[in-house]
TORKOL-4160 file (C-alpha; in steps of 0.2 Angstrom, whole numbers, padded with zeros to 4 digits, m for minus):
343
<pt num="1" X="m0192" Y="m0235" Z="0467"/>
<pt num="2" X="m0199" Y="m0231" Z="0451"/>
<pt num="3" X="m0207" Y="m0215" Z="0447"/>
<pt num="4" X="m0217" Y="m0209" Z="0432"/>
<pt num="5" X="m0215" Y="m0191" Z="0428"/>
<pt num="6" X="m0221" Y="m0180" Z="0413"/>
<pt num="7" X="m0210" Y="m0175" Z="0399"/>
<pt num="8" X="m0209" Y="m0157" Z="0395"/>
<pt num="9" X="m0220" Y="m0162" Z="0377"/>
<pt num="10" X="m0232" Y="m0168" Z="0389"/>
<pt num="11" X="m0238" Y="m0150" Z="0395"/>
<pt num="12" X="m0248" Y="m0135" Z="0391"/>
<pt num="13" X="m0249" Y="m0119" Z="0401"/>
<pt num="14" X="m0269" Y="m0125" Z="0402"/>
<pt num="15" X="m0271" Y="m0140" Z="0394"/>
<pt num="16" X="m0262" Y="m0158" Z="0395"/>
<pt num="17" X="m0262" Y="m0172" Z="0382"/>
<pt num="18" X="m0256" Y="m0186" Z="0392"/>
<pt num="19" X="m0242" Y="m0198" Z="0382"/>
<pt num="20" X="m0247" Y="m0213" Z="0375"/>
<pt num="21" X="m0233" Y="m0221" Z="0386"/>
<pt num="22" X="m0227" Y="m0211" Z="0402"/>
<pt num="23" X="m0210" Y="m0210" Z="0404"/>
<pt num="24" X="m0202" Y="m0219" Z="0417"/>
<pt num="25" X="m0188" Y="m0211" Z="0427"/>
<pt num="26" X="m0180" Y="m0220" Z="0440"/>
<pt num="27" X="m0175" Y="m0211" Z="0456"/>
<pt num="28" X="m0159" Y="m0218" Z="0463"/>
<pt num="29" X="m0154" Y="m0211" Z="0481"/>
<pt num="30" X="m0138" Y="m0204" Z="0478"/>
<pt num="31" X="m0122" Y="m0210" Z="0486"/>
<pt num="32" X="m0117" Y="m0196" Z="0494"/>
<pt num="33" X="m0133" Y="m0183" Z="0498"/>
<pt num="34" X="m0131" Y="m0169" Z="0487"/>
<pt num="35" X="m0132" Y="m0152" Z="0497"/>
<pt num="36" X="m0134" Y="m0138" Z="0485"/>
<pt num="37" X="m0137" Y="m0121" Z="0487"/>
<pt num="38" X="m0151" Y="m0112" Z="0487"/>
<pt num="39" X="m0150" Y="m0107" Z="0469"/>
<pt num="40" X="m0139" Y="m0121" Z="0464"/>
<pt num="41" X="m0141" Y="m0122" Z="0442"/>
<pt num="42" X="m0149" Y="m0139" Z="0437"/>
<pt num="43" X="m0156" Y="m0148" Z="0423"/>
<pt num="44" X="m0174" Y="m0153" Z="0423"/>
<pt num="45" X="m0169" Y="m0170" Z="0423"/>
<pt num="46" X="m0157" Y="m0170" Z="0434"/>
<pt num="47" X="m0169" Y="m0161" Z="0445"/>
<pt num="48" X="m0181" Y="m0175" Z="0444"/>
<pt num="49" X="m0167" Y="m0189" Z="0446"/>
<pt num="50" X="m0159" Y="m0182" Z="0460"/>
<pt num="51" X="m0171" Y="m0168" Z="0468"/>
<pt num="52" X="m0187" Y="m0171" Z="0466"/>
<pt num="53" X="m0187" Y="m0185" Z="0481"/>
<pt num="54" X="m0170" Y="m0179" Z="0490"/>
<pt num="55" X="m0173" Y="m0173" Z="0507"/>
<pt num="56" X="m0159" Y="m0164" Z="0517"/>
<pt num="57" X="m0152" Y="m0162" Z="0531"/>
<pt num="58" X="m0168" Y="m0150" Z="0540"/>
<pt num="59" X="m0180" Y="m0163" Z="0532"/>
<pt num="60" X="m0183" Y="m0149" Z="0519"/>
<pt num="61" X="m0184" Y="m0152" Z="0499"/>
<pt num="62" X="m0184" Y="m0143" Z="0484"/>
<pt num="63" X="m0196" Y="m0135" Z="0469"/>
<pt num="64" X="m0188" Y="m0130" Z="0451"/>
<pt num="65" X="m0187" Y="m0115" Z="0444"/>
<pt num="66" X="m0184" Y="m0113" Z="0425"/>
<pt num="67" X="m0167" Y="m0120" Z="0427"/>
<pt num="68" X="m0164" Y="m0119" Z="0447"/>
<pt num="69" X="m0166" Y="m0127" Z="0462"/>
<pt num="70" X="m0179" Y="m0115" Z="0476"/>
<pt num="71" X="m0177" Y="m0124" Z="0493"/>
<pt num="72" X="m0194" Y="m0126" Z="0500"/>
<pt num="73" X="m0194" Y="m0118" Z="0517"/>
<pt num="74" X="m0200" Y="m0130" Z="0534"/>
<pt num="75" X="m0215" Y="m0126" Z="0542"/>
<pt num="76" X="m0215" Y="m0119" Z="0560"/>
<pt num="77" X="m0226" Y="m0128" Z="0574"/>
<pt num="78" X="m0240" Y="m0113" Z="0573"/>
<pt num="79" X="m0240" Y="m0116" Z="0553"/>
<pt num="80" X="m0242" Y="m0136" Z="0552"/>
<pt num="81" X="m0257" Y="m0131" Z="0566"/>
<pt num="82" X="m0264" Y="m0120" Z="0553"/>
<pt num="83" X="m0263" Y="m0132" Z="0538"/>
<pt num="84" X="m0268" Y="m0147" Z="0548"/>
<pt num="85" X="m0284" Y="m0140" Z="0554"/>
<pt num="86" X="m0288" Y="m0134" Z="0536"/>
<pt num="87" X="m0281" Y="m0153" Z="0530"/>
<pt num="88" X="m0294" Y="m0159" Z="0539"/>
<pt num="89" X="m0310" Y="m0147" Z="0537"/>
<pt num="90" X="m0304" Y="m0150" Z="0518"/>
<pt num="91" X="m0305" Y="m0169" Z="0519"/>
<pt num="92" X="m0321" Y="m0170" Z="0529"/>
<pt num="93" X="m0330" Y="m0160" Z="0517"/>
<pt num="94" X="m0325" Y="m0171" Z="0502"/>
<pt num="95" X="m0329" Y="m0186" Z="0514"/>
<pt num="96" X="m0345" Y="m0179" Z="0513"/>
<pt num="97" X="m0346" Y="m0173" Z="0495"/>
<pt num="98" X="m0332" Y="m0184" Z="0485"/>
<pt num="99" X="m0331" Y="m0173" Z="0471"/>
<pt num="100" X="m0311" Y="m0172" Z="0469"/>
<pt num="101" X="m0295" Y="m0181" Z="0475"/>
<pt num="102" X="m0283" Y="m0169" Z="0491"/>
<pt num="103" X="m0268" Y="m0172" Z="0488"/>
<pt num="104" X="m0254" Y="m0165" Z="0503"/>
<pt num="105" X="m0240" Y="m0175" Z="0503"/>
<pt num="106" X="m0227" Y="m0161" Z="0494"/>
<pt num="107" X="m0233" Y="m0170" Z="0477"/>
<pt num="108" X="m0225" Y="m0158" Z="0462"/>
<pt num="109" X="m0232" Y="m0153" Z="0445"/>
<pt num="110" X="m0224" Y="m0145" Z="0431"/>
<pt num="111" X="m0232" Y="m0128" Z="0425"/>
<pt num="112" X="m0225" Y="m0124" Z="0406"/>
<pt num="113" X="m0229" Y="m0105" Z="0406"/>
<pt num="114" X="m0227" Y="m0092" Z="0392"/>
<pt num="115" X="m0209" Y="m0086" Z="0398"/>
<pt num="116" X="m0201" Y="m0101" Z="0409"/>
<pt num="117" X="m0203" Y="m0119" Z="0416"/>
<pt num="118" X="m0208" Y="m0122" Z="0435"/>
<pt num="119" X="m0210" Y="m0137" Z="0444"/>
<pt num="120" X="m0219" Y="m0133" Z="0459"/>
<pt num="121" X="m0224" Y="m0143" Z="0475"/>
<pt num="122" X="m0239" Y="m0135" Z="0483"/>
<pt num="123" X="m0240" Y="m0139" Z="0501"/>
<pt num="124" X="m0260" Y="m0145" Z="0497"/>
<pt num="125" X="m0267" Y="m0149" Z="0480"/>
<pt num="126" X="m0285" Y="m0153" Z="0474"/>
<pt num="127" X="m0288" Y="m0163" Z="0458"/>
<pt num="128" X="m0307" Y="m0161" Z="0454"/>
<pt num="129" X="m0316" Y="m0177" Z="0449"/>
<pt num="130" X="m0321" Y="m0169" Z="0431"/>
<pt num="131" X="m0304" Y="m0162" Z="0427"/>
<pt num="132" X="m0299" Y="m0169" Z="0412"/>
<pt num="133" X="m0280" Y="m0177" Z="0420"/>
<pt num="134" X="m0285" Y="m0187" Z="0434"/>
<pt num="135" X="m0273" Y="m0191" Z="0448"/>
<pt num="136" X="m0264" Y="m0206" Z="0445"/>
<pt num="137" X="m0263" Y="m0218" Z="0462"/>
<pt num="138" X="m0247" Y="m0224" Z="0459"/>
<pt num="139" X="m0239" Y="m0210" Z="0451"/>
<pt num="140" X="m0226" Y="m0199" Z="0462"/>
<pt num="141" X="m0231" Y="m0182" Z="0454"/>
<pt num="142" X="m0247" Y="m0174" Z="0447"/>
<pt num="143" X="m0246" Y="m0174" Z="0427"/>
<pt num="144" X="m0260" Y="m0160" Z="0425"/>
<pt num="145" X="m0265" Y="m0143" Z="0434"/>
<pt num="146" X="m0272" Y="m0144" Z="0450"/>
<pt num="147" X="m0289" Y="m0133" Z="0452"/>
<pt num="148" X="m0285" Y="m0128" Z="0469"/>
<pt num="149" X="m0268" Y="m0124" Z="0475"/>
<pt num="150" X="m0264" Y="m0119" Z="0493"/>
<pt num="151" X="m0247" Y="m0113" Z="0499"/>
<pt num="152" X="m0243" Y="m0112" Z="0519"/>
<pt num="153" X="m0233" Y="m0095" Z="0520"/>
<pt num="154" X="m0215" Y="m0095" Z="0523"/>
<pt num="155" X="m0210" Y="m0080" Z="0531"/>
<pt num="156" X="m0192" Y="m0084" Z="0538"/>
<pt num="157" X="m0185" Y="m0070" Z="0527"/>
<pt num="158" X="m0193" Y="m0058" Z="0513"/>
<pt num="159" X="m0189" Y="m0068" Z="0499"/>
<pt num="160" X="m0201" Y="m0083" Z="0505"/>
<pt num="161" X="m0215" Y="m0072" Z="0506"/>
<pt num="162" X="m0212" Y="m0065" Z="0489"/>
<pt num="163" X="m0211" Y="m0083" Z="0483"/>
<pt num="164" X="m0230" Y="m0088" Z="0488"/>
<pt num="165" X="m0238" Y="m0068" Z="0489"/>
<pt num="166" X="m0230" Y="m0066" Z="0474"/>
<pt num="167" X="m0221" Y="m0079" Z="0460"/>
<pt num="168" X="m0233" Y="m0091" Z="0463"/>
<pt num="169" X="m0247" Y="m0082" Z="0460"/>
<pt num="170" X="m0241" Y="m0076" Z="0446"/>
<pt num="171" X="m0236" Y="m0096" Z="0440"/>
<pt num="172" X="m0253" Y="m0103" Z="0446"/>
<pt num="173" X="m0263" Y="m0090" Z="0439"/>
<pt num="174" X="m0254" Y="m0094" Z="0420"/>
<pt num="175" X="m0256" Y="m0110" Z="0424"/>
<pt num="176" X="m0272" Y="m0112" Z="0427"/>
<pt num="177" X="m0277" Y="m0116" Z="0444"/>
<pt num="178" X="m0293" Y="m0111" Z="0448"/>
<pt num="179" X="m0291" Y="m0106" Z="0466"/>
<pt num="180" X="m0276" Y="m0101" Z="0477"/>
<pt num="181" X="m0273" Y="m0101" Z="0496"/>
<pt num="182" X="m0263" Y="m0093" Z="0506"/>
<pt num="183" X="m0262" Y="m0095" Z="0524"/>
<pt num="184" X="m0251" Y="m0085" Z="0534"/>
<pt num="185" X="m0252" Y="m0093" Z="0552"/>
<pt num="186" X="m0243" Y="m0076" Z="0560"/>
<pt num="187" X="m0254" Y="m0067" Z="0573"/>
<pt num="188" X="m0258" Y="m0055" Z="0563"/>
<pt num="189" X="m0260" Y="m0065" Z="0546"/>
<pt num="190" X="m0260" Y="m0051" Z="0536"/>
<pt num="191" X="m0255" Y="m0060" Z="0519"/>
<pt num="192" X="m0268" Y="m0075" Z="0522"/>
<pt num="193" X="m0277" Y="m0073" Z="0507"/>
<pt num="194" X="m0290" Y="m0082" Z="0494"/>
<pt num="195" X="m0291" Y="m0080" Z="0478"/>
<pt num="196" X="m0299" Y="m0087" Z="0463"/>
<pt num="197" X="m0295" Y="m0085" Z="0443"/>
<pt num="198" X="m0305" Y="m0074" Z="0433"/>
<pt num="199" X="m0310" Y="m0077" Z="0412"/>
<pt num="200" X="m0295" Y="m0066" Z="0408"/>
<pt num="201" X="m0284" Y="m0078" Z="0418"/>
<pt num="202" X="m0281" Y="m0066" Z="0432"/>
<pt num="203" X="m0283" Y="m0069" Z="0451"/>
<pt num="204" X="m0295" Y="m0059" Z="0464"/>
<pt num="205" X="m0299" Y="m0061" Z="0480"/>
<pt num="206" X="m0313" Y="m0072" Z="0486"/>
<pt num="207" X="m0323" Y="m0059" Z="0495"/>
<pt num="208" X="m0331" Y="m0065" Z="0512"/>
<pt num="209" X="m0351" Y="m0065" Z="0516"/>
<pt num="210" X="m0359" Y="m0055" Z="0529"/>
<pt num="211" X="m0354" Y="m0070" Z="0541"/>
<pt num="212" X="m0337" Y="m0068" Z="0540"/>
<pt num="213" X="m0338" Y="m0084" Z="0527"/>
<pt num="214" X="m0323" Y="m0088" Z="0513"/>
<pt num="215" X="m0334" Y="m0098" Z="0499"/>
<pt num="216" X="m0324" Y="m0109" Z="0487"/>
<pt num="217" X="m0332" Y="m0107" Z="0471"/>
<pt num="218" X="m0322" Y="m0124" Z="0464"/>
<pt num="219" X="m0328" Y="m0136" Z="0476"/>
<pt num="220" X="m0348" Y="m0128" Z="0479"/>
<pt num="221" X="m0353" Y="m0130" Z="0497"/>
<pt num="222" X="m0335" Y="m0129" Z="0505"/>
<pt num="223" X="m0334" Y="m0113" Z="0517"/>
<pt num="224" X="m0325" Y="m0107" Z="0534"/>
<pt num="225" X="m0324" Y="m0094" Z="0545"/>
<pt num="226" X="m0308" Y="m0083" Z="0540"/>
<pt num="227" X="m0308" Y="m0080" Z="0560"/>
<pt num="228" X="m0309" Y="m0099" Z="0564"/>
<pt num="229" X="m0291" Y="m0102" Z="0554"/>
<pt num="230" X="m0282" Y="m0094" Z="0571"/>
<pt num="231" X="m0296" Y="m0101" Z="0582"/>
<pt num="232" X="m0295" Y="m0118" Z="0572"/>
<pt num="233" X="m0310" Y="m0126" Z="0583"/>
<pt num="234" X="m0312" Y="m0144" Z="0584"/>
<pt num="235" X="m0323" Y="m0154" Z="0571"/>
<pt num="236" X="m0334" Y="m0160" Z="0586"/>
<pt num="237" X="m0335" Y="m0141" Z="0589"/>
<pt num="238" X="m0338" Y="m0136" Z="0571"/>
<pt num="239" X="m0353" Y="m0148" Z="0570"/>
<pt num="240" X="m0363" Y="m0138" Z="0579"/>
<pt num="241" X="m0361" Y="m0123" Z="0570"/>
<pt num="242" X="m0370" Y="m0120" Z="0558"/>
<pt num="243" X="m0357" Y="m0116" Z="0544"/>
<pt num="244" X="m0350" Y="m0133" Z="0547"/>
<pt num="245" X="m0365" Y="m0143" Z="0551"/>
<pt num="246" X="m0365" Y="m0150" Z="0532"/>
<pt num="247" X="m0349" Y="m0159" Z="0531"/>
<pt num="248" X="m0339" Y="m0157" Z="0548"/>
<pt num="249" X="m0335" Y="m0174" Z="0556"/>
<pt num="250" X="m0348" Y="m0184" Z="0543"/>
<pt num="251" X="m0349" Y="m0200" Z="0556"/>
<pt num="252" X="m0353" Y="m0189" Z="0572"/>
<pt num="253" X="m0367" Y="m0182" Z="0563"/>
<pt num="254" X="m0372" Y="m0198" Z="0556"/>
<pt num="255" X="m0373" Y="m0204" Z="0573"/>
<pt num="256" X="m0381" Y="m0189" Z="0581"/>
<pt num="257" X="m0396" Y="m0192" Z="0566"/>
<pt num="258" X="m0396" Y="m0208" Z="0569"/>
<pt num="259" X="m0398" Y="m0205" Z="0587"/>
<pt num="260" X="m0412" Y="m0192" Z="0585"/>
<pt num="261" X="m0419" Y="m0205" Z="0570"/>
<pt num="262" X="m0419" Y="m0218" Z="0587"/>
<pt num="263" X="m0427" Y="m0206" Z="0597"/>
<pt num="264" X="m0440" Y="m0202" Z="0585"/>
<pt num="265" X="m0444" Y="m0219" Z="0582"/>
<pt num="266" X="m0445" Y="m0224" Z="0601"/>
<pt num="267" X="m0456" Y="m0208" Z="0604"/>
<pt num="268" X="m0468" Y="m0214" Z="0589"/>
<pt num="269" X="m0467" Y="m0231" Z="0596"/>
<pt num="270" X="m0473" Y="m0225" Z="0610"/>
<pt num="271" X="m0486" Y="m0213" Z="0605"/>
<pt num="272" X="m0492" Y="m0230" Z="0595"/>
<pt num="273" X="m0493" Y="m0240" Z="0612"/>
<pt num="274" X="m0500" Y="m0226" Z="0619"/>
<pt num="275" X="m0514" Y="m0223" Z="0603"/>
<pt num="276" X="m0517" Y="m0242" Z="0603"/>
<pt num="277" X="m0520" Y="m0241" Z="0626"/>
<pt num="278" X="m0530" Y="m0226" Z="0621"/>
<pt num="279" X="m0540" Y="m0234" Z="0607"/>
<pt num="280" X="m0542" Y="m0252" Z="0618"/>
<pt num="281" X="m0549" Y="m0241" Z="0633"/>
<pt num="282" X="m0562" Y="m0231" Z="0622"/>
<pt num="283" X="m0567" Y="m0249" Z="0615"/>
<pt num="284" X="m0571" Y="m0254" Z="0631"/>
<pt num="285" X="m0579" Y="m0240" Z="0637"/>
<pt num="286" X="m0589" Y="m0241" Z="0619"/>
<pt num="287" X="m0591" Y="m0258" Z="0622"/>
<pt num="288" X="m0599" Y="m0253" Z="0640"/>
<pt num="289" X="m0610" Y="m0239" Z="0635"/>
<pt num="290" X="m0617" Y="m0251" Z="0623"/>
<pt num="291" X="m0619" Y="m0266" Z="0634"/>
<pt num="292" X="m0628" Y="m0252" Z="0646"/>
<pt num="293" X="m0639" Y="m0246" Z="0631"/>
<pt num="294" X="m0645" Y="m0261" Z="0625"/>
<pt num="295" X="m0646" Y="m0264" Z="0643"/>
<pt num="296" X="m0660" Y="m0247" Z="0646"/>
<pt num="297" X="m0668" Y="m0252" Z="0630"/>
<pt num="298" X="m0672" Y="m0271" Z="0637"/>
<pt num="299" X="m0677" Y="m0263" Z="0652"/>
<pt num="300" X="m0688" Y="m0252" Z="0641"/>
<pt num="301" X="m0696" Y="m0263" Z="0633"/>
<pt num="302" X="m0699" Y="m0274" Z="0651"/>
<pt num="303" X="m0706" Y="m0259" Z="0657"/>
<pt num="304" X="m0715" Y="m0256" Z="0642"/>
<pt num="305" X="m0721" Y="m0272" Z="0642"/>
<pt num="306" X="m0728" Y="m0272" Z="0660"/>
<pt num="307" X="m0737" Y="m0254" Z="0657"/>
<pt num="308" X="m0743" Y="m0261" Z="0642"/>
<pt num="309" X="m0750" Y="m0277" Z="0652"/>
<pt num="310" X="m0756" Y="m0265" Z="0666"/>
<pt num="311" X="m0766" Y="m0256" Z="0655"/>
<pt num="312" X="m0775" Y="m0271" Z="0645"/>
<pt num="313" X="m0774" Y="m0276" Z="0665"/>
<pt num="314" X="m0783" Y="m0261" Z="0673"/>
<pt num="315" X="m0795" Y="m0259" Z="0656"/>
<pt num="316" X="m0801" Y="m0277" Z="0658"/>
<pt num="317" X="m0805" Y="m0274" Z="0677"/>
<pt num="318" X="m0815" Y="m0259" Z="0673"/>
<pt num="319" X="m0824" Y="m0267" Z="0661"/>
<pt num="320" X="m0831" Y="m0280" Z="0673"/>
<pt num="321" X="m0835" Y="m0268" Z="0687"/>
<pt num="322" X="m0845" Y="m0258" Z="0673"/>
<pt num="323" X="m0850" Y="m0274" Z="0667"/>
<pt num="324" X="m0854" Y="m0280" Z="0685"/>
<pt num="325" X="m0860" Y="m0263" Z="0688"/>
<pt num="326" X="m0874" Y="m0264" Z="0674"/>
<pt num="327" X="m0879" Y="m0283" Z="0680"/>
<pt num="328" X="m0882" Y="m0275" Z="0697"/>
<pt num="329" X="m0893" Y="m0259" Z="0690"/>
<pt num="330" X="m0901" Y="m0272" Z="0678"/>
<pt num="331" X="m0906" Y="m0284" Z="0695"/>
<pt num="332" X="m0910" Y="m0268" Z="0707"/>
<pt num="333" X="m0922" Y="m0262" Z="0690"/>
<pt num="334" X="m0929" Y="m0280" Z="0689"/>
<pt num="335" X="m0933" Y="m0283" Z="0708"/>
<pt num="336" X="m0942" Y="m0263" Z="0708"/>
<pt num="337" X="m0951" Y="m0268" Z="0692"/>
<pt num="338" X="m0956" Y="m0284" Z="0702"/>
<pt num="339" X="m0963" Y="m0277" Z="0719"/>
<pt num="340" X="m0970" Y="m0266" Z="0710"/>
<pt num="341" X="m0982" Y="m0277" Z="0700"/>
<pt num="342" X="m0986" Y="m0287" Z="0715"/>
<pt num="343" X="m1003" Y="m0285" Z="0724"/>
């Protein structure tokens, strides 16, 4: 297997110049499994020849620290519970909103700060889209600094605490990682902290909302409950709330829109068909009142009609009887005037 790792020219505490041809380092398994102590003295390059990959006997590995090997402690069941419910509220938000690479697969980077050289393995990195070292597909460890860094506490012995509270802070905040994470997965979870880096290079505490809610201010829009990391509710759970409505479990709400957008549609469609029965019936009842209108106006105009007939009717009959009326008078007038010139 073939591994390309930066050199130490190819580092700056805050900026990288990437070589113009990476080195290639091939990674050998050795013959025999090295088993070093915990502080063991190595070279850097025999830390990345041998160390960098090897996994002992408890499945853990090692970081590098100025000149020594730090064995990377394993995580207990509670603390993989933790990290895997925060892997995964992590990755559906950049489902949603693909602004950077996640990276959590114990993927080293080398930090060149002002008093020593660390190689560290952060147990979850993020490599924003705009940062200027982007994280190469086929390359075995990061070449730049990684804008969030989040650490799952070991807390086996004193020492490991100190190491994440502590000298990683220290190392991440020299080196330029925007944001740190630290989640202690103890019931009481008193050195889960957030922190993010000021101007002067110094880390401070992300400090929560009204709500409860822990706001990354590297990757705009990504929050949780500090409560919900021990309650670690599901993603169908966290759809529903609205905290997590905006990027928990991207295809469930896809589907719940689409289902509402199908139920809109149906109730439309059916507000149409029922607009469009609606508008037939009125038609027809239009359509009969005006039937029935024009109807009462033919019947109108019969009547009309037959008044008006009436009436030349009626007026021609009483100008006969007046007519028959004066002929009568006239022939009563003519027979007195007659008897009374006769003899």
């Amino acid at each position: 297997m073939t591994m390309l790792h930066p050199t130490p020219q190819s580092y700056r505490p805050t900026t990288y110049q990437p070589p113009t041809t990476p080195p290639v380092v091939t990674v050998r398994p050795p013959s025999s499994p090295p088993a070093p102590a915990k502080r063991k003295r190595v070279s850097e390059a025999e830390y990345w020849e041998k160390y960098y990959d090897y996994v002992g006997p408890n499945d853990h590995q090692y970081e590098w620290n100025n000149g020594y090997l730090e064995e990377k402690p394993m995580p207990d069941k509670v603390s993989f519970w933790m990290y895997k419910w925060f892997f995964k509220l992590l990755d559906s938000f950049l489902e949603v909103w693909p602004q950077a690479d996640i990276i959590g697969l114990e993927m080293g980077f080398r930090l060149v700060l002002p008093h020593k050289t660390v190689i560290r393995k952060p147990d979850l990195g993020v490599v924003l889209n705009s940062n200027p070292v982007p994280l190469g597909r086929r390359h075995q460890s990061y070449h730049g600094i990684f804008d969030i860094c989040l650490e799952s506490l070991s807390y086996s012995s004193p020492s490991e605490i100190k190491r994440d509270t502590v000298t990683k802070k220290l190392e991440y905040a020299q080196a330029g990682v925007k944001e740190y994470y630290i989640l202690d997965a103890r019931d009481e979870g008193e050195e889960t902290a957030f922190y993010q880096l000021t101007p002067g290079g110094v880390y401070v505490p992300i400090p929560p909302t009204s709500e409860g809610l822990i706001g990354s201010k590297v990757l705009p829009g990504f929050q949780f409950r500090w409560a919900d990391l021990q309650r670690q509710p599901t993603l169908t759970e966290m759809s529903d709330d609205p905290a997590y409505q905006a990027f928990a479990l991207p295809a469930l709400q896809a589907e719940r829109r689409a289902r509402q957008a199908e139920r809109e549609a149906r109730l439309l469609a059916e507000a149409q068909v029922q607009a469009e029965r609606e508008a037939r019936r009125q038609e027809v009842e239009v359509r009969l009142l005006a039937e029935a209108l024009a109807h009462a106006e033919r019947e109108a105009r019969r009547q009309e009609a037959e008044a008006r007939q009436l009436a030349v009717a009626e007026a021609q009959a009483e100008r006969e009887a007046r007519m028959a009326l004066e002929r009568r008078v006239q022939q009563l007038l003519a027979e007195r005037a007659r008897q009374q010139s006769s003899p």
